[in-house]
N, C-alpha and C positions, 0 to 999 in steps of 0.2 A: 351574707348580704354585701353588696359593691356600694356603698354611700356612691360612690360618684355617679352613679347612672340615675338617683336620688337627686342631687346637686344640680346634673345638667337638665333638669326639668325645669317646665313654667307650670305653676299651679294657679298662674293669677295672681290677683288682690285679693288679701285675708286669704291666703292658702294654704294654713298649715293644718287644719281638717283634713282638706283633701291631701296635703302630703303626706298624713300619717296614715288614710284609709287606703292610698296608694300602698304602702309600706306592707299595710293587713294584706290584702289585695293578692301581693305578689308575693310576699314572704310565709303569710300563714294560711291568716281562710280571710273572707271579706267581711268587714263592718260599715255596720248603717250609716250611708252620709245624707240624713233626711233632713237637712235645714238647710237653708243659706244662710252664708254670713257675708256676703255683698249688702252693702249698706246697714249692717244691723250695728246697734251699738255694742259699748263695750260688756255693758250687763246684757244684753240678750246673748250676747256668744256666753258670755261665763254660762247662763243661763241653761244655753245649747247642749254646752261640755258637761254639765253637770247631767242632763238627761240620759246622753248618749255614752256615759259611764255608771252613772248609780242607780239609774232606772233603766238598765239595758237586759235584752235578753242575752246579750255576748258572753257576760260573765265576770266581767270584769273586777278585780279587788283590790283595794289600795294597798301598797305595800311599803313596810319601812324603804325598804332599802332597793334600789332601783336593780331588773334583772335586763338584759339583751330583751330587744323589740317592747319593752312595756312602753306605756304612753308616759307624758310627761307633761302633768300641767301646771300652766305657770301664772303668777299673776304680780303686779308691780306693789300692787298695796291690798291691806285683807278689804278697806273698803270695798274695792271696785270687786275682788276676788279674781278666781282663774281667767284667764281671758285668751290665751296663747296655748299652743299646745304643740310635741314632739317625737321623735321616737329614742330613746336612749339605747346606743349603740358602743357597745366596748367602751364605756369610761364617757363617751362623748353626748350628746344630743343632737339630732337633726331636726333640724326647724327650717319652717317656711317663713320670711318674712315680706315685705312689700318692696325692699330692696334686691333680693333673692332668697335663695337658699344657703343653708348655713349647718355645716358638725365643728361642734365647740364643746370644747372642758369644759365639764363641770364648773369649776371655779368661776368660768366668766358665765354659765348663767345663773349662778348665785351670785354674782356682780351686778345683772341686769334684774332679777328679777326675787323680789323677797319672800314669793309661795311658791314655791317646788314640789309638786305631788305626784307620787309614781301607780301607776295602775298598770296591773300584768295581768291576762285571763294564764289560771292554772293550768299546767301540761295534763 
C-alpha cells in the first residue's frame, strides 16, 4: 500500500469513513459506506461505526492487537464512545480528519485519543 496517494486525497468533512472504505476499496474488496456523516453528530457516527462493524456482513472481528489494513476506532471519552475511525498501516494509523489527512504513531493516537479498537476481517 503507498500511504501517500492516501494523504494526497480530499475525502471532505468527517472523512475518515470514506478514507478507510477507500483503503478496502483499493487494497482488498469493498465495504459498505451506507450512512452519512455530514452533519450527523458525535453519537450517531459512533452509532454508524458500531453497525458497519459488529452488525456487518464483511466479517469483521475485533482484535487484541492491531494487524496491516485492520480498522481502527477511536473515541476521546468512553461516554461519547468510538467516533473516529482509520486504517493501521505498519506500526502507524491513517486517518482522515477536517484539517486533512494524517499516518501517525501509535503513541500520538493514544495521546489523542483514550479508546483504541482494532477490527481485521480474517484472511
Amino acid at each position: 500500500m503507498n500511504v501517500n496517494d492516501y494523504l494526497a486525497k480530499d475525502y471532505g468533512p468527517q472523512g475518515c469513513w470514506s478514507l478507510v472504505a477507500d483503503v478496502y476499496q483499493t487494497e482488498r474488496q469493498a465495504i459498505a459506506v451506507d450512512f452519512r456523516t455530514i452533519n450527523r453528530s458525535i453519537r450517531e457516527m459512533a452509532g454508524a461505526f458500531s453497525l458497519a462493524l459488529h452488525k456487518s456482513p464483511h466479517g469483521f472481528v475485533q482484535v487484541a492487537e492491531p494487524v496491516d489494513l485492520c480498522i481502527v476506532l477511536l473515541g476521546k471519552t468512553e461516554a461519547i464512545g468510538v467516533h473516529h475511525c482509520g486504517i493501521y498501516w505498519q506500526g502507524k494509523v491513517l486517518h482522515a480528519l477536517t484539517g486533512g489527512n494524517f499516518y501517525q504513531e501509535m503513541s500520538v493516537i493514544h495521546d489523542q485519543f483514550a479508546l483504541v479498537e482494532f477490527w481485521a476481517k480474517p484472511a
